[in-house]
Backbone as CSV, one residue per row, in Angstrom:
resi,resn,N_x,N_y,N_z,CA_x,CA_y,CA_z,C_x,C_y,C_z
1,UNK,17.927,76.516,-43.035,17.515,75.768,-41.840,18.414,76.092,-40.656
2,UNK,19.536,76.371,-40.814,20.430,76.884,-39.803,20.667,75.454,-39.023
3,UNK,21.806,75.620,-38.110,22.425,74.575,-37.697,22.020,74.235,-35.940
4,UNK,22.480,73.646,-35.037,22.231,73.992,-33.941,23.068,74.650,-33.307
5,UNK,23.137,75.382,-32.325,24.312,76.064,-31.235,24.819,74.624,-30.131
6,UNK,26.169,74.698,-30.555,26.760,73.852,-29.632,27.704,73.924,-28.467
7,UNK,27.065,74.297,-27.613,27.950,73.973,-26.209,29.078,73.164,-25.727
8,UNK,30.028,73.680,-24.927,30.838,72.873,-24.253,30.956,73.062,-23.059
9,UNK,30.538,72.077,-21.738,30.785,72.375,-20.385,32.117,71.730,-19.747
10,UNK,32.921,72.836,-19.457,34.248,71.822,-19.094,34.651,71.798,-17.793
11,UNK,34.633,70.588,-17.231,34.222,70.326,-15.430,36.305,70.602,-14.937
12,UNK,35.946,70.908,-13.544,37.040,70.879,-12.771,37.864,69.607,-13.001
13,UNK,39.453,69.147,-12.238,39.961,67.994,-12.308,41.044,68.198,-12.137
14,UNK,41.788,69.363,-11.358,43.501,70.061,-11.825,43.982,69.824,-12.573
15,UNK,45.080,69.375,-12.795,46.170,68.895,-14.024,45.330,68.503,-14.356
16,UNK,44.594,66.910,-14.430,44.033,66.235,-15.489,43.203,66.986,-16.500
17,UNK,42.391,68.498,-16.003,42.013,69.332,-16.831,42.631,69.757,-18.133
18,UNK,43.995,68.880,-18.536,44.609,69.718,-19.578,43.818,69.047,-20.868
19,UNK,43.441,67.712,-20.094,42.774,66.780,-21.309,41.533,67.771,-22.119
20,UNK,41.195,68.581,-21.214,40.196,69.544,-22.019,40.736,70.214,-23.275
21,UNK,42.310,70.430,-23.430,42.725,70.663,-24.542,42.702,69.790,-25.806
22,UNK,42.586,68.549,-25.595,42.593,67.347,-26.410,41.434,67.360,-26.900
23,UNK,40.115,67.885,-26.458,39.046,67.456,-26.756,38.463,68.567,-27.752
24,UNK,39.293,69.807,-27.441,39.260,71.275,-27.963,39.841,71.174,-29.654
25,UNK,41.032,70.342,-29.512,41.438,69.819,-30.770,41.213,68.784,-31.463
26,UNK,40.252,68.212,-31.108,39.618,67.528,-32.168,38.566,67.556,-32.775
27,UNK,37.391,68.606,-31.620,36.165,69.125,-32.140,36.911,70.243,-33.296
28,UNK,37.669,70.808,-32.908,37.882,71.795,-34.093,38.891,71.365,-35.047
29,UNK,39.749,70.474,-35.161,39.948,69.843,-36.166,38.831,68.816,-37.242
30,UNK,38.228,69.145,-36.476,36.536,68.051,-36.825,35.339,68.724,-37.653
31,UNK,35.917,70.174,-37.107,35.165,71.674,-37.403,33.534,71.511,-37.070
32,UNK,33.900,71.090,-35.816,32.508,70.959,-34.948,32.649,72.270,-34.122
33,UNK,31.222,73.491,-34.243,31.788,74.578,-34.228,31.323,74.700,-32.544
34,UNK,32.292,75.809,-32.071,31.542,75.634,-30.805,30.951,77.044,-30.311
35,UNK,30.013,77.280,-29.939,29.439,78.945,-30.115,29.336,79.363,-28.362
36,UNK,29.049,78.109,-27.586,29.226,78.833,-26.108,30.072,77.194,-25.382
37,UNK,30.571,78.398,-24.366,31.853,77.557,-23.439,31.171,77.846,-21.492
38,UNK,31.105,76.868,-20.832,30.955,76.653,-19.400,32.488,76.227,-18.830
39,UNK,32.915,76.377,-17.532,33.760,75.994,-17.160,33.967,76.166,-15.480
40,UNK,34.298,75.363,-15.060,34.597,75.437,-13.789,35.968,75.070,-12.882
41,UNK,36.501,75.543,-12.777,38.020,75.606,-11.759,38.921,75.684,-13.429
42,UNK,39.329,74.106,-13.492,40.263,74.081,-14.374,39.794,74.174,-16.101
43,UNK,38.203,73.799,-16.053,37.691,73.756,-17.074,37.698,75.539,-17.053
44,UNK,37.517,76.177,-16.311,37.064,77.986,-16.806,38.817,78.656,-17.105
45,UNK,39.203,77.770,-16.574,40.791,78.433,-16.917,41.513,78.121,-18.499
46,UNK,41.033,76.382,-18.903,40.843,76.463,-20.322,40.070,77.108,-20.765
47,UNK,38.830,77.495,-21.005,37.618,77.494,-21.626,38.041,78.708,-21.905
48,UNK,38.702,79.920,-20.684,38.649,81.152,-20.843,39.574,81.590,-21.989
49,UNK,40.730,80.942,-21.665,41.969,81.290,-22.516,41.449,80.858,-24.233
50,UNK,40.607,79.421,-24.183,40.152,79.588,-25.356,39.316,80.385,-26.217
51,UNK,38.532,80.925,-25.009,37.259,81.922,-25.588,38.154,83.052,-26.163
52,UNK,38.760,83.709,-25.258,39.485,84.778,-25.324,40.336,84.665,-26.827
53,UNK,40.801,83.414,-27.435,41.464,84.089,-28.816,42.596,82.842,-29.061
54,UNK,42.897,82.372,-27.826,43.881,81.843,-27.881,43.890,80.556,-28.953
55,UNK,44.960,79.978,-29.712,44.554,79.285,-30.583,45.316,77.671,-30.246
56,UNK,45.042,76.722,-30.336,44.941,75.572,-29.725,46.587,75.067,-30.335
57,UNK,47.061,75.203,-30.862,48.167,74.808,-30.549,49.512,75.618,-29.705
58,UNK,48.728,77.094,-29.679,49.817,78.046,-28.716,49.157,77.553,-26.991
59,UNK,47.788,77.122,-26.774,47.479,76.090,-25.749,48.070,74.885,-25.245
60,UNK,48.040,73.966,-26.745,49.148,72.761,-26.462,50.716,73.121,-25.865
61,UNK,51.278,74.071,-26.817,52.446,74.696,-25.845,53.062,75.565,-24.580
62,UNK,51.799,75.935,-24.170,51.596,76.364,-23.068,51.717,75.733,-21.749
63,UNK,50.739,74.722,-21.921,50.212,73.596,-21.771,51.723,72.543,-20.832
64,UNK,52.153,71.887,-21.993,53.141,71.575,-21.841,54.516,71.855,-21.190
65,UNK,54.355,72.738,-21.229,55.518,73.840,-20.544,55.188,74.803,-18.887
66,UNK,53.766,74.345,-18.857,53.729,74.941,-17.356,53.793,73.608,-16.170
67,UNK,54.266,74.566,-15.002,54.461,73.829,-13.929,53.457,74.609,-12.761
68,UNK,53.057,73.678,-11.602,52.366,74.270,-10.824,52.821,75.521,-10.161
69,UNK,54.046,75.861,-9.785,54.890,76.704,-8.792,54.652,78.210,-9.796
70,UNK,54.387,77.863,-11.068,53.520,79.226,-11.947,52.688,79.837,-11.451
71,UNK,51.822,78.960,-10.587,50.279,79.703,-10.346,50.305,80.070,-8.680
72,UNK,51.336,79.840,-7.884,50.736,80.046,-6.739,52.316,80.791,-6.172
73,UNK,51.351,81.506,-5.163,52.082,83.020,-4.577,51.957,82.758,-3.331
74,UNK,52.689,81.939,-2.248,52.409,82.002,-0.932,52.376,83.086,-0.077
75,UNK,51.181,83.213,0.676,50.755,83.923,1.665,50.735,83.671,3.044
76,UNK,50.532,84.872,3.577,50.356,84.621,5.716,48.871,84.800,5.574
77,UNK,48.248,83.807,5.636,46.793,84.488,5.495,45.567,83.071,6.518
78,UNK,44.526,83.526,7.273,43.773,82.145,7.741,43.047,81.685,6.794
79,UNK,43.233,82.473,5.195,41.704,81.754,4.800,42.583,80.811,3.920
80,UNK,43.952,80.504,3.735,44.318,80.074,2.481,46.048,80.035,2.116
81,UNK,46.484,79.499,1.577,47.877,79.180,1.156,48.425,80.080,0.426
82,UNK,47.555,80.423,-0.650,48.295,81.082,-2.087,47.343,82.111,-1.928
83,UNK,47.953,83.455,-2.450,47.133,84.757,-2.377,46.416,84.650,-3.894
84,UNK,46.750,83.957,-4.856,45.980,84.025,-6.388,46.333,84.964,-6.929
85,UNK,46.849,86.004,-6.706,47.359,87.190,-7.339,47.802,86.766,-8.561
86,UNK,48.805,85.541,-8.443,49.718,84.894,-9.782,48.834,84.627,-10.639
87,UNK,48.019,83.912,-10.792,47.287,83.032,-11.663,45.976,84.217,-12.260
88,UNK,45.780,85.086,-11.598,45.068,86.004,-12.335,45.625,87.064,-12.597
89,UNK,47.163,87.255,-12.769,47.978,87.718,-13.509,47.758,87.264,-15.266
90,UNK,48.126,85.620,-14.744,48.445,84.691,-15.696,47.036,84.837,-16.656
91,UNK,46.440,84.786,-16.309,44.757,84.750,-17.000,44.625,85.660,-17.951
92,UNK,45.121,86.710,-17.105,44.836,88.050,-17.541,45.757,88.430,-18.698
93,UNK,47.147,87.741,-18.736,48.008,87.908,-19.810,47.301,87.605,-20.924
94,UNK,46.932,86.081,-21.078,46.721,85.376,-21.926,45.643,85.376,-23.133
95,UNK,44.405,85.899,-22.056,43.116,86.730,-22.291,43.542,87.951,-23.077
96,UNK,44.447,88.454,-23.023,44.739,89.602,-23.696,44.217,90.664,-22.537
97,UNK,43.998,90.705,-21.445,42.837,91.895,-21.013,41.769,91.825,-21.147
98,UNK,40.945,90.904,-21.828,39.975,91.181,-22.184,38.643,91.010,-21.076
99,UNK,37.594,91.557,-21.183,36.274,91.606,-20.252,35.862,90.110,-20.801
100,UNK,35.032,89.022,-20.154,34.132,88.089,-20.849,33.311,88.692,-21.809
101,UNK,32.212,89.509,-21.677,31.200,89.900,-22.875,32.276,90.017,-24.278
102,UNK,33.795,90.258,-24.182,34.349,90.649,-25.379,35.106,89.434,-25.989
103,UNK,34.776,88.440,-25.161,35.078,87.198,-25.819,35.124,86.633,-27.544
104,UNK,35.964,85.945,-28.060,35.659,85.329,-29.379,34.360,84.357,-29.319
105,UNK,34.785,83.747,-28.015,33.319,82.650,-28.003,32.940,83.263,-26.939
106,UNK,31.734,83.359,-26.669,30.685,83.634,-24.982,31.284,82.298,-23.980
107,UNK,31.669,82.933,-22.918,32.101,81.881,-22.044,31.454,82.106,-20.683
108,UNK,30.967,81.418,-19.484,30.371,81.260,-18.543,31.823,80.788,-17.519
109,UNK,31.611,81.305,-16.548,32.240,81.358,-15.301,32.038,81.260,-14.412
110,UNK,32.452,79.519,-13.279,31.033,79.391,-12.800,32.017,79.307,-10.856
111,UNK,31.701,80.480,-9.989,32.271,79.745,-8.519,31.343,79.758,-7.600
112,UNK,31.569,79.575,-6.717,30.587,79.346,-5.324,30.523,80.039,-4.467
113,UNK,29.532,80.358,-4.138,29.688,81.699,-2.904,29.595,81.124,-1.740
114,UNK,30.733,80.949,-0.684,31.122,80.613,0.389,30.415,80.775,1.496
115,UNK,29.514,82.056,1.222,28.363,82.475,2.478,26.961,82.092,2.246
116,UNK,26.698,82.414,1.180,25.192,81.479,0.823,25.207,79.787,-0.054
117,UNK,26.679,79.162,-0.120,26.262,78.198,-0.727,26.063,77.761,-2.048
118,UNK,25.456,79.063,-3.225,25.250,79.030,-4.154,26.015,78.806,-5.737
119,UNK,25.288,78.552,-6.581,26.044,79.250,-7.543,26.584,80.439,-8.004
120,UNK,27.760,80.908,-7.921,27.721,82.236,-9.251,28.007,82.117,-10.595
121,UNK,27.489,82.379,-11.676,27.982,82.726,-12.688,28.518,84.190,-13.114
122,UNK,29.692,83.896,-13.984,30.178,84.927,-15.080,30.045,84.946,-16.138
123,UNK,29.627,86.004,-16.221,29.077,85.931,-18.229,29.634,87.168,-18.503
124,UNK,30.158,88.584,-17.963,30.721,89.658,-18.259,31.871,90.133,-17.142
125,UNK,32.287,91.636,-17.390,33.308,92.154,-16.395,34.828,91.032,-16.324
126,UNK,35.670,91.465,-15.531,37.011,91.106,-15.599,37.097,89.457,-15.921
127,UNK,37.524,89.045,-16.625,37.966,87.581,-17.041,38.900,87.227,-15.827
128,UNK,39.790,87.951,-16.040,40.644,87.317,-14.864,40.251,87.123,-13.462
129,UNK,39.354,87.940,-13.067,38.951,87.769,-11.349,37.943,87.056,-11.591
130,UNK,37.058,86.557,-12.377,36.264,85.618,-12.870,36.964,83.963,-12.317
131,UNK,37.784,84.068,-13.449,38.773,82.711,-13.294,39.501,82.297,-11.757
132,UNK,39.679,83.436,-11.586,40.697,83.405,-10.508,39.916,82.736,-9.054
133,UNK,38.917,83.568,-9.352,37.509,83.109,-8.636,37.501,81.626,-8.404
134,UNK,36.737,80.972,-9.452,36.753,79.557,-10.044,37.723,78.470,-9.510
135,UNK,38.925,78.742,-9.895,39.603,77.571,-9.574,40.300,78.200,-7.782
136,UNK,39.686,78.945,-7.032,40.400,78.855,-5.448,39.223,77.833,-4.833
137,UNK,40.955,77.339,-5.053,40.521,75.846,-4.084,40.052,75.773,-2.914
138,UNK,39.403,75.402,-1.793,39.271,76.131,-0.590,40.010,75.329,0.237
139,UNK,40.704,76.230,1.021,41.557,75.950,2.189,43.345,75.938,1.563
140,UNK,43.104,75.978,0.287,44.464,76.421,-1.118,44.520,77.687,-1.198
141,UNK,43.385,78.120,-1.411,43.864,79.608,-2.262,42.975,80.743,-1.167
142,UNK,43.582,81.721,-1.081,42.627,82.536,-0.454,41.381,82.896,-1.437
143,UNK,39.829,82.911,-0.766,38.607,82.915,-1.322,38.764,84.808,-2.752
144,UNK,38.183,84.408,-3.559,38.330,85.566,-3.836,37.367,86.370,-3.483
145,UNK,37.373,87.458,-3.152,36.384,88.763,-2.728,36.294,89.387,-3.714
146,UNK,34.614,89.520,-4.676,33.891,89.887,-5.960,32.542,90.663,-5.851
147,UNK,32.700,91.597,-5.558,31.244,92.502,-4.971,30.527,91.918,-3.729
148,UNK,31.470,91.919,-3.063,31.107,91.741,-1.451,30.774,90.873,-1.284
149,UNK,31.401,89.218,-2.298,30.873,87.749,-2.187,32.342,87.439,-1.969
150,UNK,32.780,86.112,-0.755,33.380,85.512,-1.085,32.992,84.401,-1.870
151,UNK,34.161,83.944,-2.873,33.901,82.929,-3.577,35.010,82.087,-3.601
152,UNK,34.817,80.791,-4.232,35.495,79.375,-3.969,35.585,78.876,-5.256
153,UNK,36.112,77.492,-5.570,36.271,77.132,-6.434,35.064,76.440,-7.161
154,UNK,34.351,76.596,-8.716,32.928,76.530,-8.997,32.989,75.320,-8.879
155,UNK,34.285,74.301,-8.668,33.848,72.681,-9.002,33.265,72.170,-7.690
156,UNK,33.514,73.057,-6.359,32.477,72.692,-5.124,31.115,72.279,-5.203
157,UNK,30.742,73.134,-6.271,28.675,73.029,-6.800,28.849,72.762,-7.899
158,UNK,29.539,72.641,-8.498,29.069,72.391,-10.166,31.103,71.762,-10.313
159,UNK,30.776,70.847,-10.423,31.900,69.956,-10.677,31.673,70.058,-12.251
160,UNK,30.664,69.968,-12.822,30.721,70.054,-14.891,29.435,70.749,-15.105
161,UNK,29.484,72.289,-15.178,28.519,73.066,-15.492,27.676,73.055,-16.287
162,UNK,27.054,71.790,-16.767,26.365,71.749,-18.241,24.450,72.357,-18.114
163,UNK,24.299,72.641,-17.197,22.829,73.822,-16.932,23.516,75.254,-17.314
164,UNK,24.812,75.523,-16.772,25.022,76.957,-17.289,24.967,77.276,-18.885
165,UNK,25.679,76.018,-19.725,26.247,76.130,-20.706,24.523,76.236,-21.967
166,UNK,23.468,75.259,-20.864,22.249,75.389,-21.497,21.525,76.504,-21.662
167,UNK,21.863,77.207,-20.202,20.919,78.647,-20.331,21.808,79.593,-21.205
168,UNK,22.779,79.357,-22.178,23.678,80.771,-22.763,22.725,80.339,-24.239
169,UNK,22.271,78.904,-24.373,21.568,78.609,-25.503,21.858,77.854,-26.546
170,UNK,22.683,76.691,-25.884,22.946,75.403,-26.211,21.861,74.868,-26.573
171,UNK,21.876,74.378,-28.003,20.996,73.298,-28.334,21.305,71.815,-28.272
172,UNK,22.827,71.459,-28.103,23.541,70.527,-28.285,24.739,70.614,-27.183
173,UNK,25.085,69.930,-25.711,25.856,70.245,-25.166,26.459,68.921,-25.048
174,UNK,27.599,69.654,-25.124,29.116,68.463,-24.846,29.601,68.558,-23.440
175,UNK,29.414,67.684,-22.273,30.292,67.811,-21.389,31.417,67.266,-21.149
176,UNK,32.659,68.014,-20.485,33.590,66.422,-20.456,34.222,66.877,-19.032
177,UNK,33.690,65.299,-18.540,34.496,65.448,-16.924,35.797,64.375,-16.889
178,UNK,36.788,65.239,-16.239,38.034,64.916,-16.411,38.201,64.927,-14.433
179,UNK,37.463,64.707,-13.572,37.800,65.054,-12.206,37.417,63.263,-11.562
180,UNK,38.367,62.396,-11.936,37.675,61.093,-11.233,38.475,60.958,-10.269
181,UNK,37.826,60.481,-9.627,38.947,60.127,-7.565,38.748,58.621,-8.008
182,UNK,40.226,58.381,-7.597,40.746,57.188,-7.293,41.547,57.059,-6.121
183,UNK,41.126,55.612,-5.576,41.711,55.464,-3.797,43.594,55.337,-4.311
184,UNK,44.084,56.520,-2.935,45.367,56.912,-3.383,46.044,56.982,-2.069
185,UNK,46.958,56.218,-1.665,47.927,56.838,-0.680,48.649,57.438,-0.493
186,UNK,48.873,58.271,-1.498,50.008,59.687,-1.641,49.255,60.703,-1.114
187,UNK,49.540,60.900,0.258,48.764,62.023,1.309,49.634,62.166,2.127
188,UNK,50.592,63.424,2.017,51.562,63.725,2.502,51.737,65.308,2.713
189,UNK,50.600,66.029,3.063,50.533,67.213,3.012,49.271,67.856,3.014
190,UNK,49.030,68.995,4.092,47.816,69.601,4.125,47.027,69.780,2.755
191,UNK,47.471,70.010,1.680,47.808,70.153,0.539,46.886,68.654,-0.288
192,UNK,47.865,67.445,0.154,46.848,66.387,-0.478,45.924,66.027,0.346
193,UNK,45.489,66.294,1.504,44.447,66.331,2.239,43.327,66.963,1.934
194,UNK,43.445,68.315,1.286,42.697,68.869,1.212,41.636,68.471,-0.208
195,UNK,42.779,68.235,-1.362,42.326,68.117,-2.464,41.602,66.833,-2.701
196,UNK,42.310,65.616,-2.321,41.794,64.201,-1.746,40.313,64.247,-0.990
197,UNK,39.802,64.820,-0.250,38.805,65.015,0.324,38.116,65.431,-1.150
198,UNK,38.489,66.656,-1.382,37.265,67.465,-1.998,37.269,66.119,-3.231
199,UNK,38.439,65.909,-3.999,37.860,64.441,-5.082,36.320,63.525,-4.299
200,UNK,36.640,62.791,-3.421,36.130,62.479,-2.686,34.510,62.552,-2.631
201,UNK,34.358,63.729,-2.140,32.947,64.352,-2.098,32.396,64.547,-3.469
202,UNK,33.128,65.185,-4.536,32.833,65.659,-5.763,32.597,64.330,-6.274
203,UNK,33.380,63.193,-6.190,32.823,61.867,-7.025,31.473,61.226,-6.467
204,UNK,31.205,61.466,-4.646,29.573,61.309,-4.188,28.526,61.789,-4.918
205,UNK,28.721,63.236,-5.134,27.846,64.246,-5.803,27.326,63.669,-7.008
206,UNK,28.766,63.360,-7.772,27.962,62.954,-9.400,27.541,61.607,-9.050
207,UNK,27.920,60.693,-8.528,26.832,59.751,-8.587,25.464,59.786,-8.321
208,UNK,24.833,60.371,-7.582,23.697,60.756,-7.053,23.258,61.677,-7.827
209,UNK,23.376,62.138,-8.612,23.112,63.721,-9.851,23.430,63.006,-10.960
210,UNK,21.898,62.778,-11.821,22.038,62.379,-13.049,22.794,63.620,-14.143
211,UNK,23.451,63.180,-14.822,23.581,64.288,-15.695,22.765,64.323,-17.275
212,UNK,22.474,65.572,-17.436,21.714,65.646,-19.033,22.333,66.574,-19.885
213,UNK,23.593,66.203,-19.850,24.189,66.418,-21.536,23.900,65.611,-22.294
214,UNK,23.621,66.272,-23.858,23.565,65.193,-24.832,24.861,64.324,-25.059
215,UNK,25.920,64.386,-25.132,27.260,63.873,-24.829,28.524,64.137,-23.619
216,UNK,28.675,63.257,-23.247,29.241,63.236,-21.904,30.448,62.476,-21.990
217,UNK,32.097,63.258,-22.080,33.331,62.593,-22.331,34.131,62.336,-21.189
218,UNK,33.845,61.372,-20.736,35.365,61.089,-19.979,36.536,60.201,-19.709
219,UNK,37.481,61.544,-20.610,38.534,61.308,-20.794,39.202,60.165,-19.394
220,UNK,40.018,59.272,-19.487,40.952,58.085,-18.639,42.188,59.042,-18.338
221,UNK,41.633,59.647,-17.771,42.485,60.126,-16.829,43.610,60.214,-15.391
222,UNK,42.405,58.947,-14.476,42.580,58.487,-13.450,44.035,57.939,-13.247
223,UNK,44.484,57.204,-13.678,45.857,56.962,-13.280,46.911,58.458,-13.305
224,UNK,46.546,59.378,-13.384,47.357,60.509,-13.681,46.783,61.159,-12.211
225,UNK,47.948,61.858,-11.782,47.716,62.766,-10.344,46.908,64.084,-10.986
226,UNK,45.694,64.588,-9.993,44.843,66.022,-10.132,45.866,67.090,-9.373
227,UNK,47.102,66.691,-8.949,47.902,67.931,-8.400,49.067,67.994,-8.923
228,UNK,49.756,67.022,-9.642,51.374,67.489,-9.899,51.037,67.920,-11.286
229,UNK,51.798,68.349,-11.843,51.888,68.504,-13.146,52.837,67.942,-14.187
230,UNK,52.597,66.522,-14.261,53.128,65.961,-15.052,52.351,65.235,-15.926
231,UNK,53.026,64.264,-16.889,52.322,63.760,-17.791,51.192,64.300,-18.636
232,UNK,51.775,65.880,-19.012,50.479,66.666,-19.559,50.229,66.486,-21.257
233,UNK,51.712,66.034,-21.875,51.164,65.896,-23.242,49.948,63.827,-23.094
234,UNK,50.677,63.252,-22.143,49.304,61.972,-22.249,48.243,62.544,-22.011
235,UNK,48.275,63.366,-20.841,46.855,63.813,-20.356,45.995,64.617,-21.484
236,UNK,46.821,65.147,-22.365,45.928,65.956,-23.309,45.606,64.691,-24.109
237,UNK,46.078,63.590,-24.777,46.203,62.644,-25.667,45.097,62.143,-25.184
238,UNK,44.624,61.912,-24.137,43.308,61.156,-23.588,42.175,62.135,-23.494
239,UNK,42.435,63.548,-23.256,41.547,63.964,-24.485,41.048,63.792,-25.912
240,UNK,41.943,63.538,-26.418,42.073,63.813,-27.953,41.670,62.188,-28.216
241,UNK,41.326,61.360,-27.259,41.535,59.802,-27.958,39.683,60.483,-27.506
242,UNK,39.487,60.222,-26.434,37.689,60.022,-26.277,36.781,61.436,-27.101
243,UNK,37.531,62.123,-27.632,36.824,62.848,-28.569,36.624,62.373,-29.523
244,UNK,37.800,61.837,-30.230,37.845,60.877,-31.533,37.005,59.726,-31.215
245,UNK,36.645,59.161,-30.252,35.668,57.939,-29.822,34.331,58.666,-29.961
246,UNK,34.203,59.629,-30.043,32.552,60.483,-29.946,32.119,61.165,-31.199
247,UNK,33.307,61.309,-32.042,33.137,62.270,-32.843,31.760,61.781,-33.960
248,UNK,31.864,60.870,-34.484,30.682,60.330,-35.013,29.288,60.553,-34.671
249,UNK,29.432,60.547,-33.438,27.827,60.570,-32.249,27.916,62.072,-32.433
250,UNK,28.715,62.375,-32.576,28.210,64.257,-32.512,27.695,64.864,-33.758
251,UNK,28.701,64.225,-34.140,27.723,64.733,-35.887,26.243,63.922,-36.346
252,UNK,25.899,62.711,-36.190,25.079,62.233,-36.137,23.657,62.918,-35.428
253,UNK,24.343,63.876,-34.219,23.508,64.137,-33.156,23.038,65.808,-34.049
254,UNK,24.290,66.152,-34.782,23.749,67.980,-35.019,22.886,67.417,-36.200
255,UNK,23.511,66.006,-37.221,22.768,65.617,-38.572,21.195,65.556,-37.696
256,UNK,20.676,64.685,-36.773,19.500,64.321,-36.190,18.723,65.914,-35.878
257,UNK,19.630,67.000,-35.308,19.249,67.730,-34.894,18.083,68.763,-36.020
258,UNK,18.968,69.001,-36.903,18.708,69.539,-38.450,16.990,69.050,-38.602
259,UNK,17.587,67.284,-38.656,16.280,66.524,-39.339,14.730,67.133,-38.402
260,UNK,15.139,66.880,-37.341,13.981,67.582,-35.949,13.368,68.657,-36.379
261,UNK,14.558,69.944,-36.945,13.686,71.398,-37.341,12.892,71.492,-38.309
């Protein structure tokens, strides 16, 4: 009878994105298998490193041990702060080199094209300029330039990619949004201006946009800052708690699924 293909769409949220690791380790401690991965900003920067090979507790330590001043390379530039060079260094380490099509799991890569508005997806070619793509923040990172598109960060249009993760051929998709805005007076820099806004808008969007994942996690995150990088082993832990709150419903959902075929 064969089983279903199960998806994971993992939405933008900066730091708080680490919780996507929490959720990574408990589906697969759960041995809930996962056959395709979506991701956008911080979700494609996990998703990738996971597709690519990496194994979830050399993640957890990773994880733990990075600081923001890792990923960004200041520049003289009008479109942007950080040239990205760093962070798709970093990608690119981790990935091994590898192209997306050569992925362990198929992973989707999702940014925005700055001139038409749109979606892009990645499904093949360089992982790293993929990613790198994805999470430039706009008015943070300089846009990346990808066959004569600028592009932005995918959580602009797709804050939790779970249509991409459907068309790779998800029968069963898991989303988990980890990007909630909460009213904050720590705005002390072009920097939290910028990101504060975009929360902002991105929490309008999903209210007004039903979502249709079959399961939809989100991790309690909110009291934790989307820009510093601290508190990353809680932040993963609140992954790992609302997975364990779902885990039942998921198996129930692939058991239901079975019964259907």
């Amino acid at each position: 009878m064969g089983r279903p293909k199960i998806g994971l769409a993992l939405g933008s949220g900066g730091a708080r994105g680490f919780s996507h690791l929490g959720v990574l380790k408990v589906l697969e401690d759960s041995h809930i298998p996962i056959d395709y991965i979506s991701g956008s900003s911080m979700g494609a920067l996990i998703g990738s490193l996971y597709g690519a090979g990496q194994s979830i507790d050399h993640l957890y330590q990773m994880a733990k041990y990075s600081r923001r001043n890792y990923f960004l390379d200041v520049t003289v530039s009008k479109l942007g702060f950080f040239q990205g060079k760093r962070i798709e260094e970093y990608v690119r380490l981790f990935t091994y080199g590898k192209k997306l099509e050569d992925f362990s799991i198929p992973v989707s890569i999702i940014a925005t094209d700055l001139h038409s508005g749109k979606r892009v997806i990645f499904t093949e070619g360089d992982a790293a300029k993929a990613v790198r793509a994805s999470v430039s923040i706009p008015g943070i990172f300089v846009p990346a330039e990808i066959d004569k598109r600028l592009l932005v960060d995918g959580g602009v249009i797709k804050r939790v990619p779970i249509t991409a993760v459907q068309e790779m051929g998800a029968d069963i998709t898991i989303a988990v949004d980890c990007a909630h805005y909460t009213p904050s007076t720590e705005v002390h820099s072009i920097y939290d201006v910028i990101i504060q806004s975009i929360d902002i808008m991105q929490n309008e969007v999903v209210k007004v946009k039903a979502t249709n994942a079959d399961i939809m996690l989100r991790p309690d995150v909110s009291r934790f800052s989307s820009r510093a990088f601290k508190n990353i082993s809680e932040i993963i832990q609140e992954g790992e708690i609302i997975a364990l709150q779902h885990i039942n419903f998921i198996e129930n959902k692939m058991n239901n699924w079975k019964e259907n075929t």
